[in-house]
Rosetta silent file (secondary structure, phi, psi, omega in degrees, C-alpha in Angstrom):
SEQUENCE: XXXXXXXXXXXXXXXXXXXXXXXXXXXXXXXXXXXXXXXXXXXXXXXXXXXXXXXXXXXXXXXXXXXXXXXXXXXXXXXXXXXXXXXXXXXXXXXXXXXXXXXXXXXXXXXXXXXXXXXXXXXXXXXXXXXXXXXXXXXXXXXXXXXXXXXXXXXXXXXXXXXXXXXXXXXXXXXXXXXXXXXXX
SCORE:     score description
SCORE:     0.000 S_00000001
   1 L     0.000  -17.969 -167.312   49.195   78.740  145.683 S_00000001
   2 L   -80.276  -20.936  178.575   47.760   79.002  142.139 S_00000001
   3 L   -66.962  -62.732 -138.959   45.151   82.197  143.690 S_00000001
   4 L   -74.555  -33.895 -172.313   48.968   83.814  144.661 S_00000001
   5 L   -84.263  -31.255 -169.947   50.412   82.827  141.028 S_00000001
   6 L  -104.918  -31.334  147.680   47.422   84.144  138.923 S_00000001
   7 H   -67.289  -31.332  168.990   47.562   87.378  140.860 S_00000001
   8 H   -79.466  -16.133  172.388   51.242   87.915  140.361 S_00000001
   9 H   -85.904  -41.673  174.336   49.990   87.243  136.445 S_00000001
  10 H   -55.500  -42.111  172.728   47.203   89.459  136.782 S_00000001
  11 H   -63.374  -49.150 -159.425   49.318   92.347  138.477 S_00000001
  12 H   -56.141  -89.662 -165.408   52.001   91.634  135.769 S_00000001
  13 H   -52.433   -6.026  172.877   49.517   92.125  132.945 S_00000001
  14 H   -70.592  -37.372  179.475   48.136   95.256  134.662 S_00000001
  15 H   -66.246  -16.721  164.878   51.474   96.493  134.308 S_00000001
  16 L    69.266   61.698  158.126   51.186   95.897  130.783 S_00000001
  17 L  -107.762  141.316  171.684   54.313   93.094  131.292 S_00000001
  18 L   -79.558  131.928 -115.511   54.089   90.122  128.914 S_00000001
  19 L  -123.772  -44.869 -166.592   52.882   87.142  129.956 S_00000001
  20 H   -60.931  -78.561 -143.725   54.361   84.691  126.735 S_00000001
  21 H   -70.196    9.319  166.902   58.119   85.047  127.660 S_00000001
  22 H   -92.031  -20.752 -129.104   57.731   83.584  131.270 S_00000001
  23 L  -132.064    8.358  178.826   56.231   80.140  129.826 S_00000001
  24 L  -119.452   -8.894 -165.423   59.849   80.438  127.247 S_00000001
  25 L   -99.451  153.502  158.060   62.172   81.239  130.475 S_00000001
  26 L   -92.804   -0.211 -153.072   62.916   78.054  132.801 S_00000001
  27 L   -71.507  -37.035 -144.525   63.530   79.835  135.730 S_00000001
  28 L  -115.064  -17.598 -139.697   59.738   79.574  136.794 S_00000001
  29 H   -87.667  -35.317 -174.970   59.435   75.659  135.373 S_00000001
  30 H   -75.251  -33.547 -174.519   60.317   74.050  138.964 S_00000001
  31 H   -78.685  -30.575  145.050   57.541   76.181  140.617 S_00000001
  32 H   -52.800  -37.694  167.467   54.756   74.948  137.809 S_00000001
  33 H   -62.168  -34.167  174.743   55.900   71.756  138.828 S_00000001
  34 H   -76.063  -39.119 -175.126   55.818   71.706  142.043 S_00000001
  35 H   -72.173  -27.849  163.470   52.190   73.383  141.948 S_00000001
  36 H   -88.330    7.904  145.616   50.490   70.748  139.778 S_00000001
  37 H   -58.077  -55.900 -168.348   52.155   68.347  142.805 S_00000001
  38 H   -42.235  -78.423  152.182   50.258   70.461  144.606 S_00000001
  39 H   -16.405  -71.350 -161.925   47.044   69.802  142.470 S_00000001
  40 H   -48.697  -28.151  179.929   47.524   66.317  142.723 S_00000001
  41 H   -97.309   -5.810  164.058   47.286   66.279  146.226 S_00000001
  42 H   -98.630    4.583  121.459   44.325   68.472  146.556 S_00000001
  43 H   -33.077  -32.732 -178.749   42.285   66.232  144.287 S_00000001
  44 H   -86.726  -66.674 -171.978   43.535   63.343  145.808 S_00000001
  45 H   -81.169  -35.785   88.488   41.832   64.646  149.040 S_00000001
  46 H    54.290  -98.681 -162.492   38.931   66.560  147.077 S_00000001
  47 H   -64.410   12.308  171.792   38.194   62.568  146.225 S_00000001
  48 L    88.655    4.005  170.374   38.585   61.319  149.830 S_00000001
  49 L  -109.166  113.454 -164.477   41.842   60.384  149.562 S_00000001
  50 L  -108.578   -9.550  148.158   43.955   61.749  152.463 S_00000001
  51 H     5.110  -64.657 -160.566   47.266   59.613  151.862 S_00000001
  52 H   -78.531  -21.431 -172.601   48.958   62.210  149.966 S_00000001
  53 H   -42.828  -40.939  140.453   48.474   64.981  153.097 S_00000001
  54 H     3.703  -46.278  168.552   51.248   63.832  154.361 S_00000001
  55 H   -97.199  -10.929 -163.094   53.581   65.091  151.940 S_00000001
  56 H   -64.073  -31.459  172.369   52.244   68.555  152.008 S_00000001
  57 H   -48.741  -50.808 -170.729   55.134   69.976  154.559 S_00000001
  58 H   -55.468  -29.264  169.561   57.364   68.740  151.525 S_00000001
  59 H   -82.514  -30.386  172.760   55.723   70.649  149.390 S_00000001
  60 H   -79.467  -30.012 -176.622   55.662   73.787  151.107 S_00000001
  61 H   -61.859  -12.287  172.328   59.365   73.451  151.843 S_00000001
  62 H   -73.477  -40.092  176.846   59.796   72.905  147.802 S_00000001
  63 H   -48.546  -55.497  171.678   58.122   75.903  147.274 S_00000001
  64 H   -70.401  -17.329 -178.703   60.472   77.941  148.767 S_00000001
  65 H   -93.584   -4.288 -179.212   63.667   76.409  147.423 S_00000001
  66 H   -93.536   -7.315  166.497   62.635   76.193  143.761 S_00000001
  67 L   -74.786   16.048  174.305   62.285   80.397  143.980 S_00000001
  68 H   -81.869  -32.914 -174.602   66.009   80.425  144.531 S_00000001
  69 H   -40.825  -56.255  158.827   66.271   79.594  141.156 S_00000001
  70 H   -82.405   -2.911  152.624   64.981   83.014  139.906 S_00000001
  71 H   -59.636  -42.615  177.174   66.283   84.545  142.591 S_00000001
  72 H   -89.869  -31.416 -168.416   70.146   84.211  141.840 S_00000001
  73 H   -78.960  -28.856  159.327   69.063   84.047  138.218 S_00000001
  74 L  -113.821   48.610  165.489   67.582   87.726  137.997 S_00000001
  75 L     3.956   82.899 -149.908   69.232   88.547  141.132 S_00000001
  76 L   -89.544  -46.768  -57.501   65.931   89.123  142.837 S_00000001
  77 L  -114.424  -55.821 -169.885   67.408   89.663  146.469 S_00000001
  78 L   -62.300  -76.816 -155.670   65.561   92.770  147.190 S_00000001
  79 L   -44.178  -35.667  150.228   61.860   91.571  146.799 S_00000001
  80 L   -77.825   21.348  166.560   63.182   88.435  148.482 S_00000001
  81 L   -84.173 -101.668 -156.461   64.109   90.070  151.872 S_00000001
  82 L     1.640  -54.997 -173.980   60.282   91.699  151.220 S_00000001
  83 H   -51.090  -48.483 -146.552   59.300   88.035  150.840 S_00000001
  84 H   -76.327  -38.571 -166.043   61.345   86.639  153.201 S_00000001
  85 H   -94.607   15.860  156.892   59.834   89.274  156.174 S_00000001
  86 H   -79.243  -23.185 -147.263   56.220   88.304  154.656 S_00000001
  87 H  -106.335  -49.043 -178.218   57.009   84.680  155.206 S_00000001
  88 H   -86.275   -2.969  168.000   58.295   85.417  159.093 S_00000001
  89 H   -99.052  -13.987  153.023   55.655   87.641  160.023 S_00000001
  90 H   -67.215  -22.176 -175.146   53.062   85.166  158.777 S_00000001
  91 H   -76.122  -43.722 -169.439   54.727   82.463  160.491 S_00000001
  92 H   -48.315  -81.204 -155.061   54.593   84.941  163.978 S_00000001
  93 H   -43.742  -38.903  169.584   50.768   85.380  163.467 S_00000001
  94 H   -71.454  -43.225  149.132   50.269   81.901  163.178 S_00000001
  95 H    -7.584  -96.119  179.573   52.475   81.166  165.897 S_00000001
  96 H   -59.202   -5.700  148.421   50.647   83.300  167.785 S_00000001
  97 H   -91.908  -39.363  134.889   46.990   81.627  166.935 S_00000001
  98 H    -4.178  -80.781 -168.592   48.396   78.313  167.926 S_00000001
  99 H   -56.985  -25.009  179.573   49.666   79.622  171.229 S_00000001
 100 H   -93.156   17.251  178.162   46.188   80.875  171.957 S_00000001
 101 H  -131.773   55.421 -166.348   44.512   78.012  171.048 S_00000001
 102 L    25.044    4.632  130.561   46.637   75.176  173.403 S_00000001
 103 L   125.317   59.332  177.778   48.878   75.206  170.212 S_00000001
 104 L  -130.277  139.486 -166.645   46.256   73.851  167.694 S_00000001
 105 E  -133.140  112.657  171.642   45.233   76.351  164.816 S_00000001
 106 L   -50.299  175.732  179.577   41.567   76.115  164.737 S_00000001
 107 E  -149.595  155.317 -170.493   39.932   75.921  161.271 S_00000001
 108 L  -140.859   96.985 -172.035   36.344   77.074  160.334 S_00000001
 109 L  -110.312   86.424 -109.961   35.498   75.273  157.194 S_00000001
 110 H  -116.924  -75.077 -101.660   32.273   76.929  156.138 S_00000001
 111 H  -122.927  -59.173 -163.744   32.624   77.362  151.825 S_00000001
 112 H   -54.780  -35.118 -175.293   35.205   73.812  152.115 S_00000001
 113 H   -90.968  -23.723  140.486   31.879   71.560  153.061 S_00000001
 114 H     3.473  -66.066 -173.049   30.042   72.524  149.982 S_00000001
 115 L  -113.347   36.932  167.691   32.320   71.739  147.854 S_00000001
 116 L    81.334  -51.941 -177.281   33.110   68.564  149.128 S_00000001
 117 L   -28.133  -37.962  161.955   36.517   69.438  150.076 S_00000001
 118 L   -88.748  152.779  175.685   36.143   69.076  153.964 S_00000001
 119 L  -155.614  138.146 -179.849   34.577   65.877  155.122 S_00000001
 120 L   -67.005  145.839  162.835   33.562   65.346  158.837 S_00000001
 121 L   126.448  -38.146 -170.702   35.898   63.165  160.632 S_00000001
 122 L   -72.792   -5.554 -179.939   39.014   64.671  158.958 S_00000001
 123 L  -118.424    6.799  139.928   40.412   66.575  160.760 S_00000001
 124 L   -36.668  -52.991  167.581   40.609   64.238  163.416 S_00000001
 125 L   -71.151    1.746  172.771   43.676   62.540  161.716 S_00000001
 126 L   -92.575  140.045  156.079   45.601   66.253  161.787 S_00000001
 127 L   -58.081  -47.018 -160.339   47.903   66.915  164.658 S_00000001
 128 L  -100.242   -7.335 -164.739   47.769   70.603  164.185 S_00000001
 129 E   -99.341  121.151  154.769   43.801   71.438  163.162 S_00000001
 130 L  -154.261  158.023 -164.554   41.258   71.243  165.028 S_00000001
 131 L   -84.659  139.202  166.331   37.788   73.105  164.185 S_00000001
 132 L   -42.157  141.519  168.221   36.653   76.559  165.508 S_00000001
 133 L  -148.152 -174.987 -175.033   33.831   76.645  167.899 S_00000001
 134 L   -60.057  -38.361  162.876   32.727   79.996  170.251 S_00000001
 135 L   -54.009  -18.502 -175.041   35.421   79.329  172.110 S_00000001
 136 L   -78.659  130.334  168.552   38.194   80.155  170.124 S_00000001
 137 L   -42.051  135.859  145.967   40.825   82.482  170.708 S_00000001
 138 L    57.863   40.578 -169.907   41.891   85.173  168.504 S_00000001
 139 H   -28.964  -43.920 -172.129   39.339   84.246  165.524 S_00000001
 140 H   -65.844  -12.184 -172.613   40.809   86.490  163.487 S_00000001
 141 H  -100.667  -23.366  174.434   43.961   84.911  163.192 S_00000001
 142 L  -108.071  178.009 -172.336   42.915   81.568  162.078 S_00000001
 143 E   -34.636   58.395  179.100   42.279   79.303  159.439 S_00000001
 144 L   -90.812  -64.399 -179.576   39.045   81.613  158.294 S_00000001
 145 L   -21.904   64.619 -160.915   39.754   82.613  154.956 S_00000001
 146 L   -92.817  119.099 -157.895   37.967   79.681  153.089 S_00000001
 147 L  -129.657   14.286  158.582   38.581   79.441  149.316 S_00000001
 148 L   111.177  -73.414 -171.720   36.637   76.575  148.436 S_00000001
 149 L   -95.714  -20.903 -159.208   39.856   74.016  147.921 S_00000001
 150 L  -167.373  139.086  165.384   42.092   75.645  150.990 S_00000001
 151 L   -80.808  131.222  149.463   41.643   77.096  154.647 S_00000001
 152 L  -134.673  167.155  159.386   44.067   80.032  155.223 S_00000001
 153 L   -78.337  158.164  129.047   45.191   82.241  157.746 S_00000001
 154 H   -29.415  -74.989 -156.809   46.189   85.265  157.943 S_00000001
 155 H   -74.310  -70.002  134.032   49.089   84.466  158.645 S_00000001
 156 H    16.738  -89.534  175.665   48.979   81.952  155.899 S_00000001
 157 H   -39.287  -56.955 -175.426   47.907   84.571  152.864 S_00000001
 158 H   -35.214  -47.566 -159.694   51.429   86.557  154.474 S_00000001
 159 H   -88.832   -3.676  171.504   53.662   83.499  153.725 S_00000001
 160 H   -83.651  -21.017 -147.762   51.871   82.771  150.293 S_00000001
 161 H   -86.442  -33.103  175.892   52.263   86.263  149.397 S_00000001
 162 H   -42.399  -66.273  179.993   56.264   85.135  148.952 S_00000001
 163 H   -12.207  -67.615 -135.337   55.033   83.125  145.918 S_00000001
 164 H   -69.830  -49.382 -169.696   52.826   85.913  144.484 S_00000001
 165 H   -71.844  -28.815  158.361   55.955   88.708  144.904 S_00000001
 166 H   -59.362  -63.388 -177.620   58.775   86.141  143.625 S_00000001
 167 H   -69.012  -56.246  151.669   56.805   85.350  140.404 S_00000001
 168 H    10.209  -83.614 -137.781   55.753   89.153  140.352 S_00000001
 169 H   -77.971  -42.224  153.357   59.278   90.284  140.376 S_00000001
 170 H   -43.464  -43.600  164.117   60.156   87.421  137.672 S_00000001
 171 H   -81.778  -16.850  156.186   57.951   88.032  134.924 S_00000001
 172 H   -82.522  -69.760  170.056   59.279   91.580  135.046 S_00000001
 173 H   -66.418   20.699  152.525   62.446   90.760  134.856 S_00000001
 174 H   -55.224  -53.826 -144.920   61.685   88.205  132.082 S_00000001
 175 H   -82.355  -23.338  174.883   60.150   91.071  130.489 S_00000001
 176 H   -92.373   -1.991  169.418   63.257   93.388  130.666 S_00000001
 177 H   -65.415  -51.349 -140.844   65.682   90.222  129.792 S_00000001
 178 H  -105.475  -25.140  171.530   63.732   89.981  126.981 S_00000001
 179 H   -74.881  -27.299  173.079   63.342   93.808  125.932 S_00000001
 180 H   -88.237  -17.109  138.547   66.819   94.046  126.375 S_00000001
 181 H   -41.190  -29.648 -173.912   67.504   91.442  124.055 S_00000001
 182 H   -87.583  -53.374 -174.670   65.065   92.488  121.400 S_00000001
 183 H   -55.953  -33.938 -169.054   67.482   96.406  121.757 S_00000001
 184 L   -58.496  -44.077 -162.248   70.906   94.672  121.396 S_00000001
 185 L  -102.350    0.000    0.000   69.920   92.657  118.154 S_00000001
């Protein structure tokens, strides 16, 4: 998620939005938190330790409930429907690489054994993974995208993209919280 987070800061600052008054707002504080969780557990498996994988559903499911916070607080609602139909059309696509794969979403981890990050053997213990070969169905749809640290999807990138357009839509209205604050006083 931190690629999705540093691009909604990067868009932000294109925009010539300020960067200092989100790291002064709390709104955004549960979603840094949750993302150096996040860290921890891809370090933890980085170093061979696959323990923490486990927890990762919990973590995506965190993700989304600590953006309610700036949702109701700068009453965000449109960009989260946008979000929301990023997040169910990403799910569909994966969906639908599953179902074409006996409902396993291959993974092709090309960049990930480099850098240590994949190790053979591992993906044995996943339920839902299992690696791409010639055979595989609807290539385009699966875990290709290789970023070193993380496999995505499509489909994947879609439902990350909530992140990137929630913090987006947040540090702009930080920035007009904070402009309007500067006119009043």
């Amino acid at each position: 998620m931190i690629i999705f987070i540093l691009t909604a800061f990067l868009i932000s600052k294109s925009k010539k939005y300020a960067i200092k008054p989100v790291f002064k707002a709390y709104a955004l504080y549960p979603l840094f938190a949750i993302e150096l969780l996040y860290w921890f557990i891809q370090i933890n498996t980085f170093m061979g330790n696959y323990y923490f994988i486990r927890f990762s559903t919990y973590i995506s499911s965190a993700y989304m409930v600590v953006l309610f916070l700036p949702i109701f607080l700068y009453k965000l609602y449109k960009p989260a429907l946008v979000g929301s139909g990023m997040v169910l059309f990403g799910t569909v696509l994966n969906k639908i690489a599953m179902y074409s794969n006996g409902g396993r979403m291959p993974v092709y981890p090309t960049l990930s054994r480099l850098t240590g990050y994949y190790k053979e053997g591992a993906i044995n213990t996943d339920t839902v993974h299992i690696l791409g070969n010639s055979s595989t169905k609807m290539k385009v749809l699966t875990d290709y995208f290789n970023i070193g640290w993380s496999i995505l999807s499509f489909g994947d990138i879609c439902i990350h993209s909530f992140v990137l357009i929630m913090v987006y839509y947040s540090i702009k209205a930080i920035n007009q919280t904070t402009r309007n604050e500067v006119n009043y006083a």
